[in-house]
C-alpha positions as CSV (number, residue, x, y, z in Angstrom):
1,X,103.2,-39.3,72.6
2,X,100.9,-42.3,72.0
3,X,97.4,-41.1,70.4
4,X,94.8,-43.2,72.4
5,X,91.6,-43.3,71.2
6,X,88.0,-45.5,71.9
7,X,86.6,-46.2,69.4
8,X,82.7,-44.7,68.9
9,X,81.6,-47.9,66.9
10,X,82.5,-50.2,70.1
11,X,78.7,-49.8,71.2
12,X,78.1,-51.8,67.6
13,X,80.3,-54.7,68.5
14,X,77.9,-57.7,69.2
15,X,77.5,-58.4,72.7
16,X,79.5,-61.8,74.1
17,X,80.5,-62.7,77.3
18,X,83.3,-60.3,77.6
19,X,85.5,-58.2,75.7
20,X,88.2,-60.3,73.6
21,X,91.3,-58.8,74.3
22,X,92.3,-58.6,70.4
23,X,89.5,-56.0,70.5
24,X,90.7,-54.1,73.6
25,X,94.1,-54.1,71.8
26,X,93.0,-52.8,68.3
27,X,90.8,-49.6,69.9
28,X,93.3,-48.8,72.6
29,X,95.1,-47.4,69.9
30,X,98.6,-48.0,67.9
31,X,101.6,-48.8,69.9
32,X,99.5,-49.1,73.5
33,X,99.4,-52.5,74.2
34,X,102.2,-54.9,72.6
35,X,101.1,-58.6,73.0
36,X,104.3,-60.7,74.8
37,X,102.4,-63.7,75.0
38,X,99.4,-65.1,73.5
39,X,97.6,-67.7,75.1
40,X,96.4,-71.1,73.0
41,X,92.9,-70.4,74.3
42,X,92.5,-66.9,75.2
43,X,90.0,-65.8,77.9
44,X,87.9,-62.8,77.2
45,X,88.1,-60.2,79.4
46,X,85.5,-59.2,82.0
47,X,87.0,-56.5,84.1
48,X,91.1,-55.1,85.1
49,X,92.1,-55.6,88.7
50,X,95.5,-54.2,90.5
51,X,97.7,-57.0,92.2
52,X,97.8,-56.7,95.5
53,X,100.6,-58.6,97.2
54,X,98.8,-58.7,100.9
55,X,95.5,-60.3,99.6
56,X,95.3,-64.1,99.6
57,X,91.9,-64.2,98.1
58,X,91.9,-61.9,95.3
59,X,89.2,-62.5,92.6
60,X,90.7,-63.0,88.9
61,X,88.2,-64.5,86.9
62,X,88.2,-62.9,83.6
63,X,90.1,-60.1,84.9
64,X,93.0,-58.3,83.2
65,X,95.6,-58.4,85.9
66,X,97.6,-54.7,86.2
67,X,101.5,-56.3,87.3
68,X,102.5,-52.5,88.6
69,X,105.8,-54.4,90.1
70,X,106.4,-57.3,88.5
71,X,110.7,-56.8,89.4
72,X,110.0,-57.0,93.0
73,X,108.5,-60.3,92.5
74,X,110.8,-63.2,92.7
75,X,110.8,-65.8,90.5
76,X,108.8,-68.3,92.8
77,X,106.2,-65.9,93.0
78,X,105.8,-65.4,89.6
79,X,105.7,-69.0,89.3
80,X,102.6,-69.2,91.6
81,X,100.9,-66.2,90.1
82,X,100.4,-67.4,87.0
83,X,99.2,-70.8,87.8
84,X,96.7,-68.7,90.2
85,X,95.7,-67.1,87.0
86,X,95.3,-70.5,84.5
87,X,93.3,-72.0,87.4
88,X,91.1,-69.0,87.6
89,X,91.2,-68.5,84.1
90,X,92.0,-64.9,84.0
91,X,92.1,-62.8,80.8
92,X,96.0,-61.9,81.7
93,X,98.2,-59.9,82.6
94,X,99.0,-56.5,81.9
95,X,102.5,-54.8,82.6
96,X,105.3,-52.2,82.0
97,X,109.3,-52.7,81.1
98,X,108.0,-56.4,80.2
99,X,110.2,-56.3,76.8
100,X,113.5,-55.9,78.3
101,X,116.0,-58.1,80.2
102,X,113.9,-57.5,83.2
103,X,110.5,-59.0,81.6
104,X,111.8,-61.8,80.7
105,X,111.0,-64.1,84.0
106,X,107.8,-62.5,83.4
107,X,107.7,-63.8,79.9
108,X,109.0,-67.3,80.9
109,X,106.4,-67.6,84.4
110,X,103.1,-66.2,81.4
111,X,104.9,-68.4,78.7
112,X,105.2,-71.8,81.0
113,X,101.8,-71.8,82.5
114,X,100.1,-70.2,78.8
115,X,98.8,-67.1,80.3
116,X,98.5,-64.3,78.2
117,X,100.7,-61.1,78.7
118,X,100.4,-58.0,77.7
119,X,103.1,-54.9,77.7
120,X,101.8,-51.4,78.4
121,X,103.7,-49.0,76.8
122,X,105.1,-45.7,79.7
123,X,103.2,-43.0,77.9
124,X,99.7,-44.3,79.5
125,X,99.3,-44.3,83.3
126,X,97.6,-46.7,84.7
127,X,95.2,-44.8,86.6
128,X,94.4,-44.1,82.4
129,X,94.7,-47.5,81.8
130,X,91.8,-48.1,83.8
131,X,89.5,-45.7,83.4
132,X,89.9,-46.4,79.4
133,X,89.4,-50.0,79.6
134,X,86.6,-49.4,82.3
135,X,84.6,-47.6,79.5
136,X,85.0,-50.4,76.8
137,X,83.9,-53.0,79.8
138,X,80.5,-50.7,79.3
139,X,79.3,-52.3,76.4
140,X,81.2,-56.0,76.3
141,X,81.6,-56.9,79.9
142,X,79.4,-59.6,81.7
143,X,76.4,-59.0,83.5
144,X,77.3,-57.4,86.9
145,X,77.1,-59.0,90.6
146,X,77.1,-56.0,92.5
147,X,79.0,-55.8,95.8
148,X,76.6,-54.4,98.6
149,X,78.3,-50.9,98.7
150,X,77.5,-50.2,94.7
151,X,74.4,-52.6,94.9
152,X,72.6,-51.2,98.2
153,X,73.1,-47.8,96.5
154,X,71.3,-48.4,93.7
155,X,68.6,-49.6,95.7
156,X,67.9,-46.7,97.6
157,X,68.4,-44.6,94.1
158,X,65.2,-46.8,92.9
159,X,63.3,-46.1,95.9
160,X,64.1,-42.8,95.4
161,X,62.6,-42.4,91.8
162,X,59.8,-44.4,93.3
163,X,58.8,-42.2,95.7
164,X,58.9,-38.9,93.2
165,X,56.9,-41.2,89.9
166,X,54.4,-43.5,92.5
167,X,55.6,-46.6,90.7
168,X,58.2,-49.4,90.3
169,X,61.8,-48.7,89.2
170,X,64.5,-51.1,87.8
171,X,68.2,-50.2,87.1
172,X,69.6,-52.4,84.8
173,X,72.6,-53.1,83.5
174,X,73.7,-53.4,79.2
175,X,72.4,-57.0,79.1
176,X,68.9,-56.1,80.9
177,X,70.0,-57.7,84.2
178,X,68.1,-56.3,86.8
179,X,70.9,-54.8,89.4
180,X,68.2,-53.1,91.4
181,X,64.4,-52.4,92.1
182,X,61.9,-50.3,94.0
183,X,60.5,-52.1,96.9
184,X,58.0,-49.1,98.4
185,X,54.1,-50.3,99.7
186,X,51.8,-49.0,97.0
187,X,54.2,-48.5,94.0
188,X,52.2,-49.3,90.9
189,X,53.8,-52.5,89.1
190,X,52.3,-54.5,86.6
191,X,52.9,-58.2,85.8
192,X,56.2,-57.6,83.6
193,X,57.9,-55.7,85.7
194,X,56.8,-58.0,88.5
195,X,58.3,-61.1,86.4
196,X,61.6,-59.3,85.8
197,X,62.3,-58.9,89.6
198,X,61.6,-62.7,90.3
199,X,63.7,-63.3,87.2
200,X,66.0,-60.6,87.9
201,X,66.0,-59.9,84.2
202,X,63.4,-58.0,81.8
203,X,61.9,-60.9,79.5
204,X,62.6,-60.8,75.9
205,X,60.1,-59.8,73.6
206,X,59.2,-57.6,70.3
207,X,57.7,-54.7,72.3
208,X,60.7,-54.8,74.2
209,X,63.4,-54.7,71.6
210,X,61.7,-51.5,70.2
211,X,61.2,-49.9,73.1
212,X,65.2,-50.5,74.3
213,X,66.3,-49.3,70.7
214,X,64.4,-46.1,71.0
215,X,65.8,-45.5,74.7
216,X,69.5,-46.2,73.4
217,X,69.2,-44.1,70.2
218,X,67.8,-41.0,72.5
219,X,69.7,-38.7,74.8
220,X,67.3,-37.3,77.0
221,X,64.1,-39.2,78.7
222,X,61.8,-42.0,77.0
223,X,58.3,-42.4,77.5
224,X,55.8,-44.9,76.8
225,X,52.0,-45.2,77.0
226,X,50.3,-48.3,78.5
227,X,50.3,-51.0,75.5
228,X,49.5,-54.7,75.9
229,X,48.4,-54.5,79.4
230,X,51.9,-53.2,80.3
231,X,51.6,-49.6,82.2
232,X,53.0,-46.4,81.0
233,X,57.0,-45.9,81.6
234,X,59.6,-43.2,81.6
235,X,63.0,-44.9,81.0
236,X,66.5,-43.3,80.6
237,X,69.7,-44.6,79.3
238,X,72.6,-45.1,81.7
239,X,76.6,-44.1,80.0
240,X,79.9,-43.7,80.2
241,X,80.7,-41.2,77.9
242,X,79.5,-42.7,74.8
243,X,79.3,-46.2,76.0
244,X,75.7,-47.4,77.6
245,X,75.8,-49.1,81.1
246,X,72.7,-49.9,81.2
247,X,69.0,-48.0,81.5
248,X,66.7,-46.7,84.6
249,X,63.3,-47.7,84.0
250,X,60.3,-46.1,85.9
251,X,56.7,-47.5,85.7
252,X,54.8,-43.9,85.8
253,X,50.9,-44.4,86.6
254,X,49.5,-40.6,84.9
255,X,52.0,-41.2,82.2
256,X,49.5,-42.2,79.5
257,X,48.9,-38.5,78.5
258,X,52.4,-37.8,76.4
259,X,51.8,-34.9,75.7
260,X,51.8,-33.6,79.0
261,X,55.2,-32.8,79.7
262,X,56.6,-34.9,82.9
263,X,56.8,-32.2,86.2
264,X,59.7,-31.2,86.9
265,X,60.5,-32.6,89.7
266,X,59.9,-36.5,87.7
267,X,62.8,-35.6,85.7
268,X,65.2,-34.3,88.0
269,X,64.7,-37.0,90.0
270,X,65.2,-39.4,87.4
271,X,68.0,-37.7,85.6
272,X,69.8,-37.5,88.5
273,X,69.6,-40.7,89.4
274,X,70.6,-41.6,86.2
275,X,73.9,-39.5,86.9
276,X,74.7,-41.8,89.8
277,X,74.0,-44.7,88.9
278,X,76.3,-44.9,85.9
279,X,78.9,-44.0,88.2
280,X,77.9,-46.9,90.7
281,X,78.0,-49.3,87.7
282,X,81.8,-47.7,86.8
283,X,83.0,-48.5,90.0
284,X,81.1,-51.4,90.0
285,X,83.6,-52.9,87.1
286,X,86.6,-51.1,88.6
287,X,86.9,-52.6,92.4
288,X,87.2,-55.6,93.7
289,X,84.6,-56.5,96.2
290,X,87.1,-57.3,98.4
291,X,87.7,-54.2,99.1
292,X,84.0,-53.6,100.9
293,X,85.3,-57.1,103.4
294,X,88.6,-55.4,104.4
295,X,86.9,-52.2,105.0
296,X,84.2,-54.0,107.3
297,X,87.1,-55.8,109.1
298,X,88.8,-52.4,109.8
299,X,85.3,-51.0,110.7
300,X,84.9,-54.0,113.4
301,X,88.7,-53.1,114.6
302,X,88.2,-49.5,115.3
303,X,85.0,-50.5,117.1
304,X,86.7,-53.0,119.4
305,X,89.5,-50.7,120.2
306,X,92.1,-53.0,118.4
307,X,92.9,-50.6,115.3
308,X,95.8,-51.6,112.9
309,X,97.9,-48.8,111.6
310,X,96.3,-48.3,108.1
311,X,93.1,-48.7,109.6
312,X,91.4,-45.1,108.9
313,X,92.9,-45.0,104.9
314,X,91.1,-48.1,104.3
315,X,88.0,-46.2,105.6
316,X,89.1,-43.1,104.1
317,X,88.4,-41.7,107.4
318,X,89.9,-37.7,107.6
319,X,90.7,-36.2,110.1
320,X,89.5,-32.8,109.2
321,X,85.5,-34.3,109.4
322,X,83.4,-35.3,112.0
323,X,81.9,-38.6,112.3
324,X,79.1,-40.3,114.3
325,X,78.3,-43.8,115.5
326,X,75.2,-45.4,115.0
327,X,74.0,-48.8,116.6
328,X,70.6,-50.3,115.5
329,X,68.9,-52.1,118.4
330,X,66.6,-54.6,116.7
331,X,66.5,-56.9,119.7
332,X,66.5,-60.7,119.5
333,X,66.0,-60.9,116.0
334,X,67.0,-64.2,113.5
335,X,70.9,-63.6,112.0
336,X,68.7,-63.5,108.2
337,X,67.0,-60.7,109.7
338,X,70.0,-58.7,110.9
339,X,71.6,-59.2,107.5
340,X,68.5,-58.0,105.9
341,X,68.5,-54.9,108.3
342,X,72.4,-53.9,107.5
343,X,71.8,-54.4,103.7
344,X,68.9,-51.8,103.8
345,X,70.8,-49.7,106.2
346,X,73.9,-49.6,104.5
347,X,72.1,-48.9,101.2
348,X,70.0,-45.9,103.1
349,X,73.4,-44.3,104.5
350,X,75.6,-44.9,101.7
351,X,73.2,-42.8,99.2
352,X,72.4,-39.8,102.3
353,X,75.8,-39.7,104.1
354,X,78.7,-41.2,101.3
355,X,81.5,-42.4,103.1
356,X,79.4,-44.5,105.4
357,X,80.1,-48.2,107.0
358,X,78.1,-50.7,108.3
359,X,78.6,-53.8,109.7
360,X,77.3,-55.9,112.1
361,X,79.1,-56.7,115.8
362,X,78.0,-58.1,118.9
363,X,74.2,-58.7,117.1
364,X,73.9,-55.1,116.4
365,X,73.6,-53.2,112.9
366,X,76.6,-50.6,113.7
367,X,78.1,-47.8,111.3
368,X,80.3,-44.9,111.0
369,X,78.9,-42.2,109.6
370,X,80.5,-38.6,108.8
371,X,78.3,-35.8,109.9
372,X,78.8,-33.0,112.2
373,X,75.4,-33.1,113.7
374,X,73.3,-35.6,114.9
375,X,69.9,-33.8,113.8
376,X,70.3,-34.5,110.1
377,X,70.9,-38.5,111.0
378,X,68.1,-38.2,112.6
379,X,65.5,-37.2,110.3
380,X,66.8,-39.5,107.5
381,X,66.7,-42.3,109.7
382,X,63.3,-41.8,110.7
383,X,62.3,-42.4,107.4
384,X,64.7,-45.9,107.0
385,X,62.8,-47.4,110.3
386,X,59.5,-48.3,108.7
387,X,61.4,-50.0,105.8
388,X,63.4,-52.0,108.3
389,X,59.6,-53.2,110.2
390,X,58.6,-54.0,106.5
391,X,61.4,-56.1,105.9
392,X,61.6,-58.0,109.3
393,X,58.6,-57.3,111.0
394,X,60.8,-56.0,114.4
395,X,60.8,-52.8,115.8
396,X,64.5,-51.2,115.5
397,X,65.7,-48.5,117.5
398,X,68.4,-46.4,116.6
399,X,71.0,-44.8,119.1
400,X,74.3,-42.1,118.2
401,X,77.1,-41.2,119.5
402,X,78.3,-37.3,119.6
403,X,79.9,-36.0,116.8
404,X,83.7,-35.7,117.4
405,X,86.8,-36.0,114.7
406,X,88.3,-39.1,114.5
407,X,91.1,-40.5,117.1
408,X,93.1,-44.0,116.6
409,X,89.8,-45.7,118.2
410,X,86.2,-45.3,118.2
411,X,85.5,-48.2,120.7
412,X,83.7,-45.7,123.4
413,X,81.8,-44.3,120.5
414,X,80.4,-47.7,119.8
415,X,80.1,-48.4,123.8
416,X,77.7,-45.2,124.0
417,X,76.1,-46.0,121.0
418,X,74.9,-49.2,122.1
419,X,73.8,-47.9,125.7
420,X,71.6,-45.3,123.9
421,X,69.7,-47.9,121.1
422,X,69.1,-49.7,124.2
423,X,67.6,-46.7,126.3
424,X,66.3,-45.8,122.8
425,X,64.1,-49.5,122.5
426,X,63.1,-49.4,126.4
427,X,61.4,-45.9,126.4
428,X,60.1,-46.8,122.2
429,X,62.1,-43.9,120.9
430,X,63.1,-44.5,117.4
431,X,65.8,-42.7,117.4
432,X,67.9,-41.3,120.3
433,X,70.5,-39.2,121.1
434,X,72.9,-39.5,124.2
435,X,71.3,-36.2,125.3
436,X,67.9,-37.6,125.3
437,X,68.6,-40.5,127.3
438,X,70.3,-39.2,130.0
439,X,68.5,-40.2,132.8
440,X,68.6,-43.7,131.5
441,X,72.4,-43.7,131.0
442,X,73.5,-42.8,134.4
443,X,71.1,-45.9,135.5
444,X,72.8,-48.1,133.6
445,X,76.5,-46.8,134.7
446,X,74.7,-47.4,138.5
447,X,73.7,-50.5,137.5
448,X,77.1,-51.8,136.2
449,X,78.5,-50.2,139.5
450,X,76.2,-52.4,141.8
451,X,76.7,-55.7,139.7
452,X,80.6,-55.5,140.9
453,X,79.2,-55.6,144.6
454,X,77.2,-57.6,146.8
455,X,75.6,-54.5,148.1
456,X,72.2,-54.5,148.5
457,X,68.9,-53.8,150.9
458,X,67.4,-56.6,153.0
459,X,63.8,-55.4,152.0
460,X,65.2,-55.0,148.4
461,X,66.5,-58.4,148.3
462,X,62.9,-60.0,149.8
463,X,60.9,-57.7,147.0
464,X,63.2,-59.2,143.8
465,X,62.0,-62.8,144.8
466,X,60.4,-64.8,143.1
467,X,56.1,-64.4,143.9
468,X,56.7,-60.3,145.2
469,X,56.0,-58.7,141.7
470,X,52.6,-57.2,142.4
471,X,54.0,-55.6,145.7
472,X,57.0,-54.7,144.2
473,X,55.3,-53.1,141.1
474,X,53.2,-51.3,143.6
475,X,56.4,-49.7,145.7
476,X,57.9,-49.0,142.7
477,X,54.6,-46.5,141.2
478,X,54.2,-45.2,144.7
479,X,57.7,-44.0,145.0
480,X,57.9,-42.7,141.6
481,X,54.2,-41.0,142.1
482,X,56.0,-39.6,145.3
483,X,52.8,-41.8,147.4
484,X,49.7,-40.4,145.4
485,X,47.2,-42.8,145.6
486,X,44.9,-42.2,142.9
487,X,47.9,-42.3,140.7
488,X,48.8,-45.0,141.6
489,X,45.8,-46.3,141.2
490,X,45.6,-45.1,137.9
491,X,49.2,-46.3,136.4
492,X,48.0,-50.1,137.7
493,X,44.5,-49.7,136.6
494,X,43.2,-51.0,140.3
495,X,41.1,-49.2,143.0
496,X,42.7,-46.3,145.5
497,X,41.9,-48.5,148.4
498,X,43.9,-51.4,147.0
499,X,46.9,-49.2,146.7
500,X,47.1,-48.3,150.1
501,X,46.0,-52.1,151.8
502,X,49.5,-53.2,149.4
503,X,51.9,-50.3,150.5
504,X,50.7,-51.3,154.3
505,X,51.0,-55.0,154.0
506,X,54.4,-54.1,152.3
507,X,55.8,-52.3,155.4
508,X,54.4,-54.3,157.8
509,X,55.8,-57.3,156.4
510,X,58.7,-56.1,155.0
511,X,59.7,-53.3,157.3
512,X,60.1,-51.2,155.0
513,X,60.4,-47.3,156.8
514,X,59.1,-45.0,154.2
515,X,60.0,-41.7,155.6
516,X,63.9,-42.7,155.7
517,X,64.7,-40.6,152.3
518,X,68.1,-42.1,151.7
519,X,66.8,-45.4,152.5
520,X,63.7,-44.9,149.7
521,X,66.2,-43.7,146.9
522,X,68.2,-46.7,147.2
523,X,65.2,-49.0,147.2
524,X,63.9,-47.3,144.3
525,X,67.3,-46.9,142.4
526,X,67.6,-51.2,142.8
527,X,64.5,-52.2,142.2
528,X,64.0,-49.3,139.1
529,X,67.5,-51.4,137.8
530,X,65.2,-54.5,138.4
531,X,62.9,-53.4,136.1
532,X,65.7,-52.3,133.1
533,X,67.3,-55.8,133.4
C-alpha cells in the first residue's frame, strides 16, 4: 500500500503561476508518481483534465492530462496528442502501466514531441488522483475564469450574504481575484470595494496584507471596524481541507461596534456560503468548461424533440424526479440583453433548484428545472424578475410547464412553456402557470386552427381593415360587456351616447345581425385573435 500524504506546509510554498510538477511529485508521496519523461522546459501545472476521445476542442493549457487508456490509442493518435499538448503547452500527461512494454509508444509519442510524462502507480485511483491534486491546485494554481455554472453560483451566493449583512460582498479566489460580487440596489459599498469590482481584484496595500493574514491564520469569522475611510467588514476564509481557496468578504454597515456579537442569522448566512463556495471553486479547478457547452447542446436537443441517446446522463436527468420547463418571455429585447438575462437566471436557479439548465432557443431564456411543483418556482422566481428589469430595463414574464418525470423528449414541454410566458406577458402576469392561462391557451390553439384556413366572416374581414379600429374596438367591448353601454363607455373612456351611435353605424353599414348568437361568438372569437396577434 502506497502512503499518500499532502503535505500541511504546501499553503507556505510561495505563490507562482502554477504548481511545478517536481512539487506535486515530492508531496504526493514516495513511489506515487514515477517521472517517464521530463520535459527540457517543463510547464507548471494549473489544473488535471481526463482525455476524452469524442471532444475536438478540449482545453489543455497547463493542465495535467489523466491518459485512463492510453493502449487503445494507436500510434497515430498518440502522435497527434502530444503535439496537441506542446502546442498548447500542457503540464503533461499522467498515466498507468506506462513502464512496461505497453508504455513504450507512450514513451516514444511524450519523448519525440518533449512532453513530459508521468506514471501513476495502481494503488491510487484516479477518482483519488484528482481530488488529491485538486487540493494542492488550492494554494498554487492560477487565478480562476469561472465557467457560468460555478461562476453564476457564486453570484447569487453574494447576493445572498448581501441581502442578510445590507452591504457589498466579494468572493475571491487565493490570489485576491474577484470571482464574484453583490450587485443588490442599496448595498453599502465604499470606494475600495467599488475599485476591486472594476478591477476585478482587491488592490494591494498595507491595511490589506494585515487584514488577509489575520483572516488566513483564523478559523472562524473576521471582523473589522471602519479604518481609513474603508467601512466595517466581516470576512471568512474559503478551504479545502487545509488548503485556502480563497476568502468571502462582506462590507457590514452596524459592524463598527465589535463587541457586539454578529446575529445569528449574519453568520449562518455567511458561513454557509462559505461552505459552498469552496466547493464551487473545487469543481471549478476539476471540470472542464466544456462540459457546461455540451450540456446546453443536449438541453437545446431534448427541447427540439431531436434527443441523442446519452442525452439525459449528460444532464444528469433521473428518472425517478420530476422536472419542469421554464421559458422567459422578455420580448424583443437586444441578443446582449438576453445573455445578460440567462446569466442571472441560470445563476438564480442553479443556487435554489441544483441540477438546473438554461439556455437560450428561439430568443427565449429556457430551462429545465427539477421540482415536483410549480408553486415553489414560482415564488423564487418572483423575486429574480426585478433583477432581470434592473439589468435590462424589460419586463420578463415567466411561463412553466407541469411537472411530470422525464421521457426521451421534452419538446411539448418547451411548446407549452412558451405559449404560457406569452399569455403570461399579454395579461402582465409575472409568472404563469398553464392553469392560469387557460382561457388564453385554447385562443391560441383556435387561432393556429383558423390560420390553416381561409375561413372567415364577411363583416369580420371589413372590421380587420385597415381605418375600422375605433369601430372594431367598440364591437369588441360591447360583446365582451355583453351590450352595456355605460361599460362600454367606461372601458373606452368616451360618452354612453357615443357607444351606441358606433354599434348602430356598425350594423347598418356592416350588417352585422347582433341577435344571431353563433354568428356574434365567431365575430368575437376572430376579432378577440385580432387583438392577440
Amino acid at each position: 500500500m502506497v502512503a499518500l500524504s499532502i503535505s500541511r506546509t504546501s499553503a507556505l510554498l510561495p505563490i507562482s503561476n502554477g504548481l511545478p510538477v517536481q512539487s506535486l511529485i515530492e508531496q504526493m508521496g514516495r513511489g506515487v508518481l514515477t517521472v517517464l519523461h521530463a520535459p527540457q522546459r517543463p510547464a507548471a501545472l494549473l489544473g488535471v483534465t481526463y482525455y476524452d476521445t469524442d471532444i475536438d476542442d478540449q482545453q489543455f493549457t497547463g493542465q495535467l492530462v489523466m491518459l485512463t487508456a492510453h493502449t487503445e490509442l494507436s500510434p497515430e493518435r498518440l502522435d497527434v496528442l502530444c503535439e496537441q499538448l506542446r502546442r498548447a503547452q500542457a503540464s503533461g500527461i499522467v498515466a498507468r502501466s506506462a513502464q512496461g512494454p505497453e508504455g513504450a509508444r507512450l514513451i516514444a509519442a511524450c519523448a519525440q514531441h518533449d512532453v513530459q510524462l508521468l506514471g501513476l502507480t495502481s494503488a491510487v485511483g484516479w477518482r483519488e488522483f484528482d481530488a488529491l491534486v485538486s487540493r494542492l491546485l488550492g494554494e498554487h494554481g492560477a487565478g480562476l475564469q469561472l465557467g457560468t455554472n460555478s461562476g453564476d453560483r457564486l453570484f447569487s451566493l453574494a447576493n445572498s450574504v448581501a441581502q442578510a449583512f445590507g452591504g457589498s460582498v466579494a468572493i475571491e479566489d487565493h490570489r485576491r481575484n474577484i470571482l464574484a460580487y453583490s450587485a443588490l440596489p442599496g448595498q453599502a459599498i465604499d470606494s475600495l470595494r467599488a475599485n476591486g469590482i472594476l478591477t476585478r481584484r482587491t488592490p494591494d496595500g498595507p491595511l490589506n496584507e494585515i487584514r488577509y493574514r489575520q483572516v488566513f491564520a483564523t478559523d472562524g469569522i473576521s471582523r473589522f471596524p471602519t479604518e481609513n475611510q474603508f467601512a466595517p467588514r466581516a470576512a471568512l476564509p474559503l478551504r479545502a481541507g487545509n488548503i485556502p481557496l480563497g476568502s468571502i468578504w462582506v462590507i457590514d454597515p452596524h459592524g463598527d461596534e465589535l463587541g457586539t456579537p454578529l446575529s445569528a442569522e449574519k453568520r449562518e448566512v455567511l458561513e454557509s456560503a462559505a461552505e459552498i463556495a469552496a466547493g464551487y471553486i473545487v469543481d471549478a479547478w476539476r471540470f472542464d468548461h466544456g462540459d457546461e457547452r455540451s450540456k446546453e447542446t443536449a438541453l437545446r436537443r431534448l427541447l427540439a424533440g431531436t434527443p441523442h441517446e446519452n442525452d439525459t446522463t449528460v444532464l444528469g436527468v433521473r428518472p425517478d424526479k420530476n422536472y419542469v420547463v421554464l421559458a422567459i418571455d422578455s420580448g424583443a429585447v437586444l441578443e446582449g440583453d438576453l445573455s445578460e438575462i440567462r446569466t442571472a437566471a441560470s445563476r438564480h436557479l442553479s443556487v435554489y433548484f441544483p441540477g438546473s439548465i438554461c439556455t437560450v432557443l428561439e430568443g427565449k431564456v429556457v430551462a429545465l428545472v427539477p421540482s415536483s411543483a410549480t408553486d415553489t418556482i414560482t415564488r423564487s422566481l418572483e423575486r429574480l424578475l426585478p433583477e432581470l428589469f434592473r439589468l435590462t430595463g424589460s419586463a420578463c414574464y415567466c411561463g412553466l410547464s407541469v411537472p411530470r418525470r422525464p421521457s426521451t423528449s421534452f419538446s411539448e414541454d418547451y411548446e407549452r412553456s412558451v405559449r404560457v410566458a406569452e399569455c403570461a406577458s399579454s395579461l402582465r402576469l409575472p409568472v404563469a402557470t398553464p392553469d392560469d392561462v387557460q382561457p388564453q391557451l385554447i385562443l391560441r390553439e383556435c387561432a393556429d386552427a383558423l390560420r390553416a384556413t381561409d375561413l372567415e366572416l364577411p363583416e369580420a374581414t371589413l372590421l380587420l381593415a385597415e381605418g375600422e379600429a375605433e369601430t372594431r374596438a367598440t364591437l369588441l367591448a360591447w360583446l365582451e360587456e355583453r351590450g352595456s353601454a355605460p361599460r362600454v363607455a367606461e372601458r373606452l373612456n368616451v360618452h354612453e351616447q357615443t357607444v351606441r351611435y358606433r354599434i348602430r353605424q356598425a350594423t347598418n353599414r356592416l350588417g352585422i345581425d347582433l341577435d344571431d348568437p353563433d354568428r356574434m361568438l365567431t365575430l368575437w372569437l376572430q376579432l378577440k385573435l385580432a387583438e392577440m396577434r
